[in-house]
C-alpha positions in Angstrom: -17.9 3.7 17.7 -17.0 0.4 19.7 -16.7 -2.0 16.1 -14.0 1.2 14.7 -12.3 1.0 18.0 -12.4 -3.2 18.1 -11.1 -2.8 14.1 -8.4 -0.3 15.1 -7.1 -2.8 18.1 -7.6 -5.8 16.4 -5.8 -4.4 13.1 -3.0 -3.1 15.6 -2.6 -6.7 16.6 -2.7 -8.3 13.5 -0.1 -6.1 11.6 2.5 -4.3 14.6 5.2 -7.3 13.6 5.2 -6.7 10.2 7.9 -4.6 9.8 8.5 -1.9 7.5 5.6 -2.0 4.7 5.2 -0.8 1.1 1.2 -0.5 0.6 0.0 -1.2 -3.2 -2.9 0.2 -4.6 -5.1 -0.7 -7.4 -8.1 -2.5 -9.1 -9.9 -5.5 -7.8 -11.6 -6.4 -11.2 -8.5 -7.7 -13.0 -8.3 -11.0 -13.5 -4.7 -12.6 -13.2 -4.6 -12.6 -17.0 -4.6 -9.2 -17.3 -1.4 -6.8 -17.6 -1.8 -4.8 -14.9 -2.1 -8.0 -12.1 1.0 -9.1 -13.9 2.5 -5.8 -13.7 1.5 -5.8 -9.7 2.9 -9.3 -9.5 6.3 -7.9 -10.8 6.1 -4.5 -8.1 5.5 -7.2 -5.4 8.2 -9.4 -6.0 10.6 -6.5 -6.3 9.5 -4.5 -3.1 9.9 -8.1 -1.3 13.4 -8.6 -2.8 14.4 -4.9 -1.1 13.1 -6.2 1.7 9.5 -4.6 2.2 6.7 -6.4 3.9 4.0 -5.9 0.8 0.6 -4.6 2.4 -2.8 -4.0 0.6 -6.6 -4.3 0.5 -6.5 -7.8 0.6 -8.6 -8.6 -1.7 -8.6 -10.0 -6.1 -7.1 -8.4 -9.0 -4.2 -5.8 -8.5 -3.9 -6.1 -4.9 -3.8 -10.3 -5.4 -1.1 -9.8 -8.3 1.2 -8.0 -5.6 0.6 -10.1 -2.7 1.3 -12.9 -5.2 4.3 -11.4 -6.3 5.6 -11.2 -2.6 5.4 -15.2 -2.1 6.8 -16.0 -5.6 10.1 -14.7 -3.8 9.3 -15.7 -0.4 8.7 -12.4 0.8 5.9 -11.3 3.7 2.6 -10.3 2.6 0.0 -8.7 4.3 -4.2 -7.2 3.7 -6.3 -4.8 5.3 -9.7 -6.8 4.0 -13.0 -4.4 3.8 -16.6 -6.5 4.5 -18.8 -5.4 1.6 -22.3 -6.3 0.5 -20.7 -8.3 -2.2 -18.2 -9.8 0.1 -14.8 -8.8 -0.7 -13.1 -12.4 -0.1 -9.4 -12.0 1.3 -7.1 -13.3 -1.4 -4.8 -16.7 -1.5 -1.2 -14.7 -0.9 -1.3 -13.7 2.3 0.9 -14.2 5.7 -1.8 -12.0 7.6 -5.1 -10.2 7.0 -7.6 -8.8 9.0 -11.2 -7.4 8.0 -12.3 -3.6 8.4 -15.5 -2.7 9.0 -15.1 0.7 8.0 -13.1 2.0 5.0 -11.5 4.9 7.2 -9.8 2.2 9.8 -9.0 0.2 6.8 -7.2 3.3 5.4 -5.3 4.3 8.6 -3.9 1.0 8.7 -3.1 0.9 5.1 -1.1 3.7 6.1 0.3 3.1 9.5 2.8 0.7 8.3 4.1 1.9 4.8 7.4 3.6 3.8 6.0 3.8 0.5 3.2 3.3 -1.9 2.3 2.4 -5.1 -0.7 3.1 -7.0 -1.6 1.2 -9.9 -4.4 1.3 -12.2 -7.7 1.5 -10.5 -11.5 2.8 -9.5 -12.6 5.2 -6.9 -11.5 3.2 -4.1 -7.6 3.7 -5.4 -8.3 7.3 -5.9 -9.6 7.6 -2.4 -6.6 5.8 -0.8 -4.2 7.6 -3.2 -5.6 11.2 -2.6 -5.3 10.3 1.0 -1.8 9.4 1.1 -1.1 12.6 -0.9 -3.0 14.9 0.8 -1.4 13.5 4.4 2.3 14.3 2.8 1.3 17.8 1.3 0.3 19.0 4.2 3.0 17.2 6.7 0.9 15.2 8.7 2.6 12.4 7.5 6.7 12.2 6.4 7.5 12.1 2.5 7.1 8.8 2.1 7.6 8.1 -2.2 4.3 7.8 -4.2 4.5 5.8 -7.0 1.8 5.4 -10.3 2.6 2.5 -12.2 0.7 2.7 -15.9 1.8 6.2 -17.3 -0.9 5.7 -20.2 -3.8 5.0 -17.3 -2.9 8.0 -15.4 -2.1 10.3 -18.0 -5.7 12.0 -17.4 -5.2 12.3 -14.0 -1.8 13.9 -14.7 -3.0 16.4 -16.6 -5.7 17.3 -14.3 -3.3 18.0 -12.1 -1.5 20.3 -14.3 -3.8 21.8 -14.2 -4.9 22.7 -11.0 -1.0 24.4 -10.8 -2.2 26.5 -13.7 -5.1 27.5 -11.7 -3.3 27.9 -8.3 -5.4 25.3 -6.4 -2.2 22.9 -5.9 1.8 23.7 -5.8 3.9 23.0 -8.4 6.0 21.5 -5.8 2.8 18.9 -5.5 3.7 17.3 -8.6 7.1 16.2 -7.6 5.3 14.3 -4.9 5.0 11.5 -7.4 6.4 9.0 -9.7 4.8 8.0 -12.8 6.2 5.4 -15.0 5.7 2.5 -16.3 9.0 0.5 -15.2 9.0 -1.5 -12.3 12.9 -1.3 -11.8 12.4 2.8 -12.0 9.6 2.0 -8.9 12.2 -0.2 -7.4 15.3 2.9 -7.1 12.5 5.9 -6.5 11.4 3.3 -3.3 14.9 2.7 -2.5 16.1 6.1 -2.9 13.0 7.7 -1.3 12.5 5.4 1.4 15.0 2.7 2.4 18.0 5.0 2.4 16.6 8.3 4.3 14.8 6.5 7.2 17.7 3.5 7.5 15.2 1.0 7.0 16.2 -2.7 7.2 13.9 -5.5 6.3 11.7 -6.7 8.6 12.5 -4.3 11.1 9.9 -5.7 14.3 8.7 -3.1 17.3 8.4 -4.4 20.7 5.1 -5.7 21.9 2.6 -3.6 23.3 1.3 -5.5 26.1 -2.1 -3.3 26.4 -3.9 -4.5 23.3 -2.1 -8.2 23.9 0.4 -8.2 21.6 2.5 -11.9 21.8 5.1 -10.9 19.8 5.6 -12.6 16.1 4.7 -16.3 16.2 7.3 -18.8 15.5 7.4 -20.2 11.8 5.8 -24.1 12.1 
């Protein structure tokens, strides 16, 4: 009870000046050589050039390719780490990261921030943090924010499975239009923009007030 509630505060700390956030999704057993960390390279660099914060787990593979994409273009890049047996190891891209103890403080933050997100290939962990996002919109707890699958080959099952929960009335027709599948990052790019920038008047880097009761300083100065 009291490490979730030090997570939620510290996390809460760490990320309130980040501004408005696109959270990305995916694998951490893809090397930097593979397509799918390039292709998460290419969404970070183009959700920093609209002028998103880019937020994710923090740790390798897809979630290093998109935080890596952020700095190639100077953008701000941010991780909710997760403390495993293994030891998830924060990755080399990022502004600001903090460590979760638990994976369902880890996934509120994911959350908190983002205008958006973007799932790309990935295990049970993405499917977890995907289905949550989903099932938040579908039933309006959260706005509709634009979900994004990037790798229409990868997700192709998934699609179908989908289909066909319509067909047997578990799931709304309506539920599939809560996503974007497709395999081109400037596609991503406009379904963000058109989903997310324009409705809620984003503008980049938008930065709250601090909250003085969990100590919030305000964003430090650049050195």
């Amino acid at each position: 009870m009291l490490t979730s509630v030090r997570d939620f505060v510290h996390g809460f700390r760490v990320l309130h000046f980040a501004g408005p956030c696109v959270t990305v999704f995916g694998s951490a057993r893809f090397d930097e050589h593979h397509r799918y960390y390039q292709l998460a390279r290419e969404v970070g660099a183009g959700l920093s050039t609209l002028g998103f914060t880019v937020m994710t787990g923090g740790g390798p593979g897809v979630m290093e390719g998109a935080n890596r994409g952020a700095k190639d273009v100077g953008g701000f890049s941010v991780g909710c780490n997760i403390r495993l047996p293994f030891e998830q190891a924060p990755n080399p891209y990022l502004d600001r990261w903090l460590t979760c103890e638990y994976f369902f403080v880890r996934k509120v933050l994911l959350l908190k921030y983002s205008y958006a997100f973007v799932a790309l290939p990935g295990g049970l962990g993405t499917l977890d943090e995907l289905f949550e996002v989903l099932t938040l919109i579908q039933t309006g707890k959260v706005q509709s924010f634009p979900v994004v699958l990037m790798g229409r080959d990868y997700w192709a099952p998934l699609v179908r499975q989908l289909t066909e929960m319509v067909g047997a009335g578990t799931i709304g027709a309506k539920d599939l239009d809560l996503l974007l599948v497709t395999d081109d990052v400037q596609e991503a790019l406009a379904h963000v923009k058109d989903r997310a920038i324009t409705p809620f008047g984003l503008k980049p880097r938008q930065s709250p007030h601090p909250w003085a009761v969990i100590g919030e300083r305000g964003r430090p100065r650049p050195a």
